[in-house]
VEXDREN-2710 file (C-alpha; in Angstrom, 1 decimal):
% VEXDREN-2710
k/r/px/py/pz
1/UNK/-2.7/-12.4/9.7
2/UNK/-5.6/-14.5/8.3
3/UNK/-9.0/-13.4/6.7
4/UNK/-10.6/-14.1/10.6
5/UNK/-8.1/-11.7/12.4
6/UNK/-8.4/-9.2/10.1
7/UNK/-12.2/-9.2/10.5
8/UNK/-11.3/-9.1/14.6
9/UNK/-9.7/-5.9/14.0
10/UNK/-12.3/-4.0/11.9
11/UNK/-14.8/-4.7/14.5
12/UNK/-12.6/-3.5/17.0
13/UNK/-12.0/-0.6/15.0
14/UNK/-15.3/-0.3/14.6
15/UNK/-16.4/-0.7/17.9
16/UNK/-14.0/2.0/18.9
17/UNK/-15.0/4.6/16.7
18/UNK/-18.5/4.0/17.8
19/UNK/-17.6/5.1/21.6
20/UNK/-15.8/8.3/20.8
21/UNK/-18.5/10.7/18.9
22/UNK/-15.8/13.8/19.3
23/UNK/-11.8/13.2/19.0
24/UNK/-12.2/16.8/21.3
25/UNK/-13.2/14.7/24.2
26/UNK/-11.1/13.2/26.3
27/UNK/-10.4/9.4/25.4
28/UNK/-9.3/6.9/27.5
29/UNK/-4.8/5.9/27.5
30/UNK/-6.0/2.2/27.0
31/UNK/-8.2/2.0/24.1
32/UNK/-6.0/4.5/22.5
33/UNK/-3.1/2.1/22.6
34/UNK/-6.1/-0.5/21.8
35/UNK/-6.6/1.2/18.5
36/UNK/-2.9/2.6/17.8
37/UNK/-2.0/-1.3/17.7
38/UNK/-4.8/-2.4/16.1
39/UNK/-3.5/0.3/13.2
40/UNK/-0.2/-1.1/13.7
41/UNK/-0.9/-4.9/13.4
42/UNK/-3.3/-3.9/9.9
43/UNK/-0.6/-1.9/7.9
44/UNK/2.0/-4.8/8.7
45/UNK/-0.5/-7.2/7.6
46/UNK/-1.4/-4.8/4.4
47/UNK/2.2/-5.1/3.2
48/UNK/4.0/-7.7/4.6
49/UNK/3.7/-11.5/3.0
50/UNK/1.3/-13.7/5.4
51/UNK/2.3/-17.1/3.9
52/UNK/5.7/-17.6/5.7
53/UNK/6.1/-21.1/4.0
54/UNK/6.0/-19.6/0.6
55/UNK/9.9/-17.4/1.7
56/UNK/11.5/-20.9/2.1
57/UNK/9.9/-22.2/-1.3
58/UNK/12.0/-18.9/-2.5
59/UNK/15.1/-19.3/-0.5
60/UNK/16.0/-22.8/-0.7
61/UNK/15.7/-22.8/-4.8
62/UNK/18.1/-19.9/-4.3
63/UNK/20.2/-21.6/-1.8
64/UNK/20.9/-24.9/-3.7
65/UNK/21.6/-22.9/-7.0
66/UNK/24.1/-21.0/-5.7
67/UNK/25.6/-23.9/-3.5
68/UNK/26.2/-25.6/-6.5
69/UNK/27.1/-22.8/-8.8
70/UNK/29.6/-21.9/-6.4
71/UNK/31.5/-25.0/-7.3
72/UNK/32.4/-23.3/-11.0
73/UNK/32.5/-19.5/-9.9
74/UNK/32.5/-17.6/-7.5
75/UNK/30.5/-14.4/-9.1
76/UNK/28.6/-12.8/-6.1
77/UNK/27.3/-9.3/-6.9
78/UNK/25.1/-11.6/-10.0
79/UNK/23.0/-13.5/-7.2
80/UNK/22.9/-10.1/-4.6
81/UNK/20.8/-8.8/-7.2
82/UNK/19.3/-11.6/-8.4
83/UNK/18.4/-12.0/-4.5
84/UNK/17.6/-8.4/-4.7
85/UNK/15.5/-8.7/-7.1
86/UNK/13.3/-12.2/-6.0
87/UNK/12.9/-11.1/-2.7
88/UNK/11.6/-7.7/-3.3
89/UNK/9.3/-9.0/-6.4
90/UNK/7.7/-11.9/-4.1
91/UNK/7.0/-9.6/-1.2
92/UNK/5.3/-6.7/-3.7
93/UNK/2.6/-9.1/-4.7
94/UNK/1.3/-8.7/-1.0
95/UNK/1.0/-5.0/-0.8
96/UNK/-0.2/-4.9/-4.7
97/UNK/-3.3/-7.4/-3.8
98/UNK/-4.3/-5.4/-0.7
99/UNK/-4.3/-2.3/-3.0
100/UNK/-6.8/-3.9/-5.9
101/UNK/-8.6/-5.8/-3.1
102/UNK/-7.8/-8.6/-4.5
103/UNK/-6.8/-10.7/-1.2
104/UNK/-8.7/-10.7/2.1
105/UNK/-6.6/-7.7/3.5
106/UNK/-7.4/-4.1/2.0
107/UNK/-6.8/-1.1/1.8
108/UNK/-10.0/0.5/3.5
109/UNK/-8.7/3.9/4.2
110/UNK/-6.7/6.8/2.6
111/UNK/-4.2/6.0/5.3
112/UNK/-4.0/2.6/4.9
113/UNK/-4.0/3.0/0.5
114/UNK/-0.7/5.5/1.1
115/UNK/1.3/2.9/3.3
116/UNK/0.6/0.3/1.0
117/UNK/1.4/2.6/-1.8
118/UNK/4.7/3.8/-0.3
119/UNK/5.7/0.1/0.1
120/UNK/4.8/-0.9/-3.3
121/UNK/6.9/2.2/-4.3
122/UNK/9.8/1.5/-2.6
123/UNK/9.9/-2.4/-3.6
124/UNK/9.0/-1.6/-7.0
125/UNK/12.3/0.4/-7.1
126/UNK/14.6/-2.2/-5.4
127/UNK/13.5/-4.9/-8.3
128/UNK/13.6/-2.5/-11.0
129/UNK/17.2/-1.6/-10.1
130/UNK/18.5/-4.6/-9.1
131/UNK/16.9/-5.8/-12.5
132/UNK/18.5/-3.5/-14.7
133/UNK/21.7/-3.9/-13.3
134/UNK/21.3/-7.8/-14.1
135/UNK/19.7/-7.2/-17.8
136/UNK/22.1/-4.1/-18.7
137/UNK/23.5/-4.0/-21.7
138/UNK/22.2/-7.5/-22.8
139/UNK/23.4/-9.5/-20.4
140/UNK/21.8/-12.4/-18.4
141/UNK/19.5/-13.0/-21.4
142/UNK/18.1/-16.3/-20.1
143/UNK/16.8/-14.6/-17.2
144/UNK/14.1/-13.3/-19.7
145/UNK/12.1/-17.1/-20.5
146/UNK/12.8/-17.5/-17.3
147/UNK/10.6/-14.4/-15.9
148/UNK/7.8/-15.0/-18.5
149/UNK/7.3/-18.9/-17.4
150/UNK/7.5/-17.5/-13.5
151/UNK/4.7/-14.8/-14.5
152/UNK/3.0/-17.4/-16.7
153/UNK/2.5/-19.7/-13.5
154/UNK/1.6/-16.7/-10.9
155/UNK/-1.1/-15.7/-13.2
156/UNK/-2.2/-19.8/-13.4
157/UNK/-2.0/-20.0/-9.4
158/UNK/-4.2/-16.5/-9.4
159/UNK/-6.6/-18.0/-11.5
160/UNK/-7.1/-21.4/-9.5
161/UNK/-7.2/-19.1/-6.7
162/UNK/-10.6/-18.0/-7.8
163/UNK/-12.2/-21.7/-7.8
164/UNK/-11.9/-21.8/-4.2
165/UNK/-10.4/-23.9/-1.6
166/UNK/-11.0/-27.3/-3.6
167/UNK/-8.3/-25.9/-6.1
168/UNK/-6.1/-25.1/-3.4
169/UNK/-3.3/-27.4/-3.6
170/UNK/-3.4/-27.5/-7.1
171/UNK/-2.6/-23.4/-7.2
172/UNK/-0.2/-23.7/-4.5
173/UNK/1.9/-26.4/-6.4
174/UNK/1.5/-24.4/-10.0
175/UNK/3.2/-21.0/-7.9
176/UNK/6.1/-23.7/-6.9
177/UNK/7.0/-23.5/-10.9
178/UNK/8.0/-20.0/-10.1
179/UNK/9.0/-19.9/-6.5
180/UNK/11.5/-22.7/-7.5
181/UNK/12.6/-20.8/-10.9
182/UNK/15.2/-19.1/-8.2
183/UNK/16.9/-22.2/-8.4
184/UNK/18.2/-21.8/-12.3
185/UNK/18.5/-18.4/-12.1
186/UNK/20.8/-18.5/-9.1
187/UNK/22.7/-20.6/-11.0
188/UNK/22.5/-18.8/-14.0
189/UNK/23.9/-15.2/-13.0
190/UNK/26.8/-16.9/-11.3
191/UNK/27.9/-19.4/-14.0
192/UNK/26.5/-17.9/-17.0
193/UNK/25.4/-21.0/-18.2
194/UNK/21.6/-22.2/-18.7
195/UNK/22.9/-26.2/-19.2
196/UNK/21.3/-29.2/-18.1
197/UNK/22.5/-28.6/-14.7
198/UNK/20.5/-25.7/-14.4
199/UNK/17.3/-27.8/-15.6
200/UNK/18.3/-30.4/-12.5
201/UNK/18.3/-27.7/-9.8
202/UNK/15.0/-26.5/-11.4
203/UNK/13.3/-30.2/-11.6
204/UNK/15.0/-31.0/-7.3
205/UNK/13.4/-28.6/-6.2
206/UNK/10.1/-28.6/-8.1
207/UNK/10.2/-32.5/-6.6
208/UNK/11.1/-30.9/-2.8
209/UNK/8.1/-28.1/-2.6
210/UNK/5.6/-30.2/-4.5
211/UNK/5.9/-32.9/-1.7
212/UNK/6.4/-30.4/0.9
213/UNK/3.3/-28.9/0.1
214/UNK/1.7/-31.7/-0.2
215/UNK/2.5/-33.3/2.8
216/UNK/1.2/-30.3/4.7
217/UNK/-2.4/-30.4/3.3
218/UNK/-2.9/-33.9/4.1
219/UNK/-1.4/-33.0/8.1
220/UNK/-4.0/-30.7/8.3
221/UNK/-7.3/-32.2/6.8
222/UNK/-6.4/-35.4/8.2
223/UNK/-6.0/-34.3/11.7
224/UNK/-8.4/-36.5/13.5
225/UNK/-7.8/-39.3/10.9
226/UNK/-6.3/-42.5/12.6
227/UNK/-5.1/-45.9/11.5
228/UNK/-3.5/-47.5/8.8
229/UNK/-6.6/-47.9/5.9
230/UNK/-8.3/-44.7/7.2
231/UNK/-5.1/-43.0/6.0
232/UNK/-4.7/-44.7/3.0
233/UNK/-7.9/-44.3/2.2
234/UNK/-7.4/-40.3/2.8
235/UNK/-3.8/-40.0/1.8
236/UNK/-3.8/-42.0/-1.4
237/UNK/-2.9/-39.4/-3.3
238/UNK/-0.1/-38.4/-1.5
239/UNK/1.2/-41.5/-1.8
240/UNK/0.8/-41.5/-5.4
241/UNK/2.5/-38.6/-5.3
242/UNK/5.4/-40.1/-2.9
243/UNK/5.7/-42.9/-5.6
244/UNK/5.9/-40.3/-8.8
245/UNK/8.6/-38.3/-6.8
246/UNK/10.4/-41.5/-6.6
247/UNK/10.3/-42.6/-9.8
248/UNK/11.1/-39.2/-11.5
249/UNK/14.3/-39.3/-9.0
250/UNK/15.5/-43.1/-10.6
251/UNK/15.3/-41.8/-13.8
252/UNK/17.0/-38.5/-13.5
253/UNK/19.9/-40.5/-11.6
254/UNK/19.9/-43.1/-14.5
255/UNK/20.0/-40.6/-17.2
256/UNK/22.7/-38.7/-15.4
257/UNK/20.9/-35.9/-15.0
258/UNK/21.6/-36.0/-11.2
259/UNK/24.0/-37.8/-9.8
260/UNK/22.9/-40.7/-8.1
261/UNK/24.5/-39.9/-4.2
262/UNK/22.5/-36.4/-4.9
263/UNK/19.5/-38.4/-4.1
264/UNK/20.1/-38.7/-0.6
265/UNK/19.1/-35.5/0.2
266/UNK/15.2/-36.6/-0.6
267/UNK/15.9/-39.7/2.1
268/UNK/14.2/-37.7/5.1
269/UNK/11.5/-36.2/3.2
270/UNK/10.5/-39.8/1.7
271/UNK/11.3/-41.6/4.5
272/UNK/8.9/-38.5/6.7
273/UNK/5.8/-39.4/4.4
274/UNK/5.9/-42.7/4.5
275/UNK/6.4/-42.9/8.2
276/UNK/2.8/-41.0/8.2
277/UNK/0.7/-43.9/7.2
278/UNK/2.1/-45.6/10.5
279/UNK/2.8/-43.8/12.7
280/UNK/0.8/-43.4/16.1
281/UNK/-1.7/-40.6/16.1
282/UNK/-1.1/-36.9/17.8
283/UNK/-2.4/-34.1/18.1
284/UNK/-2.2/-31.6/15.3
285/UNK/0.4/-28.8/16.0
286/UNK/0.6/-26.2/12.9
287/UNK/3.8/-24.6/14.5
288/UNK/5.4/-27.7/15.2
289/UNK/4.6/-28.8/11.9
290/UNK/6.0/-25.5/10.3
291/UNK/9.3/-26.2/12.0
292/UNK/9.8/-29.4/11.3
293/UNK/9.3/-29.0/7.6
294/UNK/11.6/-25.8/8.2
295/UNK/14.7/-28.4/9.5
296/UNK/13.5/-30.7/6.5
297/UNK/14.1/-27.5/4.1
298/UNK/17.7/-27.1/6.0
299/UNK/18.8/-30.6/6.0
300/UNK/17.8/-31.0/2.0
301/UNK/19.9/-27.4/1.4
302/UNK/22.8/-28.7/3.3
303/UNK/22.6/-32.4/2.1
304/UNK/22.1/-31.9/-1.4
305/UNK/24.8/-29.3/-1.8
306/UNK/27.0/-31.4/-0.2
307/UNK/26.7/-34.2/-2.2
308/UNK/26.6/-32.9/-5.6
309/UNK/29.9/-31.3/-4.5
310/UNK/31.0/-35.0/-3.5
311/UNK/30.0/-36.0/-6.7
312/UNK/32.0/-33.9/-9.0
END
């Protein structure tokens, strides 16, 4: 739910309360169903996370991790806490920013404040378990500078927040340092090794939400943009960006850092950018868009894993 929907229902709340002067008088079966969903769609919106895309910056870190982890060990209960522990963390920060007011949802009532208090309860209690259970006793040590550079880039992405929409991108692709810090943890808790490995799964996927997120943003502000040098002219820096990706890819291959067949898995998402700057125009459709970076998420989980399993 968005700043403008939430607005919607406030009025309608609003507008509601207006028309009944007495809760003794009779009110009408509709609008109390009005209201009673309008309550409903809030206190989901008050707690649960409203930027879908950021679950698959978390998941597919965690996916390749343990895809390739898996190769070495096969130590599950590690990453079902680890997992645990992510998930519940990432989807805390929603109910926490509606509490301070801190996001465009709030809390506005006592009733709303104790559901988004009961969440933040309850998930505070599944991380700090699941986290204790990973740290007890001294173990999983490198988890530690790898929380503090996750929180380090959170608060950075908080901060750009505050500039406004022409920092945007730029917070969105500092909160990838810590979505896609899943990636060597995964591997981490099931190996038991921090190694250069680790540090590859780390920089892939870094490379795979940056461009992802990138790509995105230019879709949408360049929407009505059409042919080859209005798109350049637009999209330069996404190209740039295409180019970097590309070159940071050669020399992690020729350094053996990653194998070389490993970088197939970045074929679609290169080839997909590229494609942009000629391909015939269409109309802009954010849910088609959504899923089709969804199956490029997929294919580079499935691809990559794959390969470096080919590989070694």
């Amino acid at each position: 739910m968005n700043f403008m929907q939430a607005t919607i229902y406030d009025l309608h709340l609003n507008e509601c309360a207006a028309d009944i002067p007495d809760r003794s008088m009779s009110v009408p079966v509709t609008t109390e169903s009005a209201l009673d969903e309008a309550r409903r769609q809030r206190h989901r919106a008050l707690i649960i996370p409203r930027e879908h895309g950021a679950w698959g910056l978390l998941l597919v870190p965690m996916i390749t991790g343990a895809g390739v982890a898996f190769r070495e060990c096969s130590h599950i209960f590690p990453l079902i806490l680890l997992s645990a522990a992510a998930l519940a963390l990432f989807w805390l920060r929603t109910p926490a920013e509606s509490l301070l007011g801190t996001s465009a949802m709030r809390a506005q009532t006592s009733e709303e404040a104790r559901t988004v208090k009961l969440a933040i309860a309850i998930l505070g209690a599944i991380a700090g378990a699941a986290l204790c259970a990973l740290l007890w006793a001294g173990k999983n040590r490198d988890l530690w500078p790898l929380g503090a550079v996750a929180a380090v880039a959170f608060i950075a992405q908080a901060l750009l927040k505050r500039l406004g929409r022409r920092a945007r991108i730029w917070s969105e692709m500092v909160g990838t340092i810590g979505l896609t810090a899943a990636a060597p943890a995964a591997y981490y808790v099931i190996t038991g090794n921090f190694n250069e490995t680790a540090c590859m799964l780390w920089l892939a996927n870094i490379l795979f939400a940056g461009d992802q997120i990138h790509y995105v943003q230019l879709r949408i502000h360049t929407a009505k943009v059409e042919g080859f040098r209005a798109k350049v002219a637009h999209g330069w820096a996404f190209a740039l960006g295409q180019a970097l990706m590309t070159a940071v890819l050669t020399l992690a291959c020729m350094s053996r850092l990653m194998p070389a067949i490993v970088s197939l898995a970045f074929a679609p998402l290169l080839f997909r950018g590229w494609f942009y700057f000629v391909q015939e125009p269409s109309p802009l459709l954010v849910r088609r868009l959504g899923w089709g970076e969804l199956k490029h998420a997929t294919v580079f989980c499935i691809v990559f894993v794959g390969m470096y399993t080919l590989a070694r």
